[in-house]
Backbone as JSON, one array per atom type, in Angstrom:
{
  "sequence": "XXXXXXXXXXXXXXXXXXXXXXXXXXXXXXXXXXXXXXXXXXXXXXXXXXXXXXXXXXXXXXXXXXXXXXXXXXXXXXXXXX",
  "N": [[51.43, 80.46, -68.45], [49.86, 82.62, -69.24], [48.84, 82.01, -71.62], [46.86, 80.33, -70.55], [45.31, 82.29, -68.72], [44.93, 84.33, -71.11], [43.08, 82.25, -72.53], [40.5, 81.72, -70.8], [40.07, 84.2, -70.06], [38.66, 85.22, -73.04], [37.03, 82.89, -72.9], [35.13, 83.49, -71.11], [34.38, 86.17, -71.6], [32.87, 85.91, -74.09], [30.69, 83.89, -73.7], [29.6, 86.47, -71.73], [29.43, 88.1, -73.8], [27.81, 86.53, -75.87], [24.93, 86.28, -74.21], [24.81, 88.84, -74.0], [24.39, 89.5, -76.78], [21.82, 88.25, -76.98], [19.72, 89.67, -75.41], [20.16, 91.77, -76.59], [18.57, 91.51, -78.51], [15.96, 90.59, -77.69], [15.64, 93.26, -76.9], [14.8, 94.58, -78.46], [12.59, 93.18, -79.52], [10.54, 93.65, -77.66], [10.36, 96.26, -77.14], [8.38, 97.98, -77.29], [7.16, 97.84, -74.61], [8.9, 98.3, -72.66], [10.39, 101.65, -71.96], [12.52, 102.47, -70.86], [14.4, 100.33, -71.89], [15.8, 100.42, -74.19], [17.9, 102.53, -73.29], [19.26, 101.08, -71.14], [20.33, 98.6, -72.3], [22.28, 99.74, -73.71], [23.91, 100.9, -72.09], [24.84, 98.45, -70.73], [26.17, 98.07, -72.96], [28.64, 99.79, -73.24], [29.42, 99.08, -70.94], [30.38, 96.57, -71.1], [31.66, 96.78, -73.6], [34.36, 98.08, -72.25], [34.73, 96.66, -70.28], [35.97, 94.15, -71.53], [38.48, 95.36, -72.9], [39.91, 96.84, -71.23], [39.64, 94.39, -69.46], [41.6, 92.3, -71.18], [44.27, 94.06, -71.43], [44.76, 94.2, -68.73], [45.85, 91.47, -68.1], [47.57, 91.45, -70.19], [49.61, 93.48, -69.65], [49.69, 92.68, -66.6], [50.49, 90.05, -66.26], [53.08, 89.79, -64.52], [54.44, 87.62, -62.98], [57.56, 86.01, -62.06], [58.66, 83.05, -64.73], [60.08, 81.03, -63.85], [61.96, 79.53, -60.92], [65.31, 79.05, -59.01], [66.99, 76.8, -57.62], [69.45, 76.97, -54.91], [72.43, 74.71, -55.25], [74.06, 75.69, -52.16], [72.6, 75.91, -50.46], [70.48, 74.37, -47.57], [67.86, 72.3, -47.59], [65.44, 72.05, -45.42], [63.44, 68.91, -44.02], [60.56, 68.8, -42.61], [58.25, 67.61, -40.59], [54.83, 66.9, -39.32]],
  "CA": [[50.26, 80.82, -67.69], [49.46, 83.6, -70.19], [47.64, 81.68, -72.41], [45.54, 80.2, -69.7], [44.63, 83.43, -68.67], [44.01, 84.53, -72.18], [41.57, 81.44, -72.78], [39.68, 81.72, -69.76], [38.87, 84.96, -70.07], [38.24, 85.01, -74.03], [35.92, 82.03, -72.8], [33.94, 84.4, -70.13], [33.81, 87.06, -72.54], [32.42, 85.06, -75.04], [29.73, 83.83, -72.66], [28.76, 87.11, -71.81], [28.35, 88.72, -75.4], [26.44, 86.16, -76.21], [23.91, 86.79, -73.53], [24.24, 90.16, -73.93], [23.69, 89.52, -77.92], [20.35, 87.73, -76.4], [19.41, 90.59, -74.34], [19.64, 93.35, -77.53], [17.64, 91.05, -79.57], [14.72, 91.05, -76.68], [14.93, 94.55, -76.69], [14.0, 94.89, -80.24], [11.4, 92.64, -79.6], [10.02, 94.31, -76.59], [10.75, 97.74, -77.54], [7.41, 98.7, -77.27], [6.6, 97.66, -73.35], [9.25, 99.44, -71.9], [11.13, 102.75, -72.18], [14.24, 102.28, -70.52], [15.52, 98.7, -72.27], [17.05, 100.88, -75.34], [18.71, 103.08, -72.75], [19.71, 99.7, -69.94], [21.6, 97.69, -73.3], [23.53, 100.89, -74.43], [24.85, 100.95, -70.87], [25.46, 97.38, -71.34], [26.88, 97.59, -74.61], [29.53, 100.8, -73.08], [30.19, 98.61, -69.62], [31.06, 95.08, -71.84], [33.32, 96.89, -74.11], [35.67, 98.7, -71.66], [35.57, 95.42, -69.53], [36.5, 93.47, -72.82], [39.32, 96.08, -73.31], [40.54, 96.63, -69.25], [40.56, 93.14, -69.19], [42.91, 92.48, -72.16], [44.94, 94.78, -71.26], [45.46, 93.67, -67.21], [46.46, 90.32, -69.11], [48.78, 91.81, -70.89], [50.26, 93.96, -68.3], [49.71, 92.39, -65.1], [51.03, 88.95, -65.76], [54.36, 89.62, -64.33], [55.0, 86.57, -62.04], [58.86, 84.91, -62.39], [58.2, 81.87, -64.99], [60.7, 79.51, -62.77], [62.67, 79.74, -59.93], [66.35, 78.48, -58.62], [67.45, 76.29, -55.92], [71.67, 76.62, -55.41], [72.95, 73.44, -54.18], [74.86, 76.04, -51.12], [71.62, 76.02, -49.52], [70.1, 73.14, -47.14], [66.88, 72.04, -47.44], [65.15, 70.39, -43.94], [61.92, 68.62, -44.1], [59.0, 69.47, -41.69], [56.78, 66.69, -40.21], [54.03, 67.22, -38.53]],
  "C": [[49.47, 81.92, -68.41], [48.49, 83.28, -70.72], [46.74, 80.96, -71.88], [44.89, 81.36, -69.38], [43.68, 83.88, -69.66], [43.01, 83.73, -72.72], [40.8, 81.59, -71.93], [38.94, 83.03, -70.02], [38.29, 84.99, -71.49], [37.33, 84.15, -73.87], [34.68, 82.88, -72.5], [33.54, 85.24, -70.75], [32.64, 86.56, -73.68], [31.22, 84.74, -74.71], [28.58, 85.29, -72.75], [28.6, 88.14, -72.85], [27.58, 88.22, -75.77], [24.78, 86.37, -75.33], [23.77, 87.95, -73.63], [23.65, 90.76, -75.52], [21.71, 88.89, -77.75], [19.67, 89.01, -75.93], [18.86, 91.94, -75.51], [18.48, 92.5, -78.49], [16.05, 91.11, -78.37], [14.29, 92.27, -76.4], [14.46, 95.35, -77.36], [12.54, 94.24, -79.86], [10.15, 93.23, -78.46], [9.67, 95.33, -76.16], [9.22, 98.31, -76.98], [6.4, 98.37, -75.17], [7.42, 98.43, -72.32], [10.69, 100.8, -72.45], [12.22, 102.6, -71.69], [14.95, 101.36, -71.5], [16.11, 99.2, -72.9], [18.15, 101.39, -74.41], [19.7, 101.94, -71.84], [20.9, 99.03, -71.07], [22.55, 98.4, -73.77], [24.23, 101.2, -73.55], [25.72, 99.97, -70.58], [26.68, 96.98, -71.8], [28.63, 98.24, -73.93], [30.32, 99.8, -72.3], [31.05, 97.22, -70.73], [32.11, 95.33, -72.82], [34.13, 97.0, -73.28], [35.9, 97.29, -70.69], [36.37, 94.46, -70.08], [38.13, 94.09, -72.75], [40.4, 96.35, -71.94], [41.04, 95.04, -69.38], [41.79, 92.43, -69.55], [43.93, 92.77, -71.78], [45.69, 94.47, -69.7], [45.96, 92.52, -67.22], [47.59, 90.57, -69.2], [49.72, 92.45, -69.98], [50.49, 93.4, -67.31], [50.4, 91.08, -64.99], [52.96, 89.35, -65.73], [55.09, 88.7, -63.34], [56.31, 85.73, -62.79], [58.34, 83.75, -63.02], [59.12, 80.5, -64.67], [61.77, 80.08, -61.87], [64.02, 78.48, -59.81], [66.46, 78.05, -57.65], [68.88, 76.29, -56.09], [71.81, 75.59, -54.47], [73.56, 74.42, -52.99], [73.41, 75.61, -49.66], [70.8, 74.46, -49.13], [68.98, 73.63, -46.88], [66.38, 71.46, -45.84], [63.82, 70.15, -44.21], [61.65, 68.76, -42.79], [57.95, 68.32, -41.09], [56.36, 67.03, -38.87], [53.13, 66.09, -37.9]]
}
């Protein structure tokens, strides 16, 4: 389940650098209409690393779910219908 995790998000990430590689290139190009955009993509740039890096990392850490479980023959099963 790990490496689903790790593709999925490596996908999403992926995703949004590229839009956010879109985004710095518009603000080159634009530079001159408004004053904030340099400051807005460098906030960007700060938030998309550490989420890049958090995320990774809660990956790496957080997947601690049992990867299979036991049944002991002592124990009886009953089925359930509804």
């Amino acid at each position: 389940m790990f490496f689903v995790y790790f593709g999925i998000y490596t996908f999403v990430l992926a995703i949004l650098w590229g839009f956010f590689m879109l985004a710095k290139l518009h603000s080159y190009k634009f530079k001159s209409f408004s004053k904030n955009i340099e400051k807005v993509t460098t906030v960007l740039l700060i938030f998309l690393i550490s989420l890049s890096i958090l995320g990774y990392i809660l990956i790496f850490f957080l997947d601690t779910a049992p990867a299979s479980f036991e049944i002991t023959p002592n124990e009886r099963i009953q089925d359930t219908y509804y």
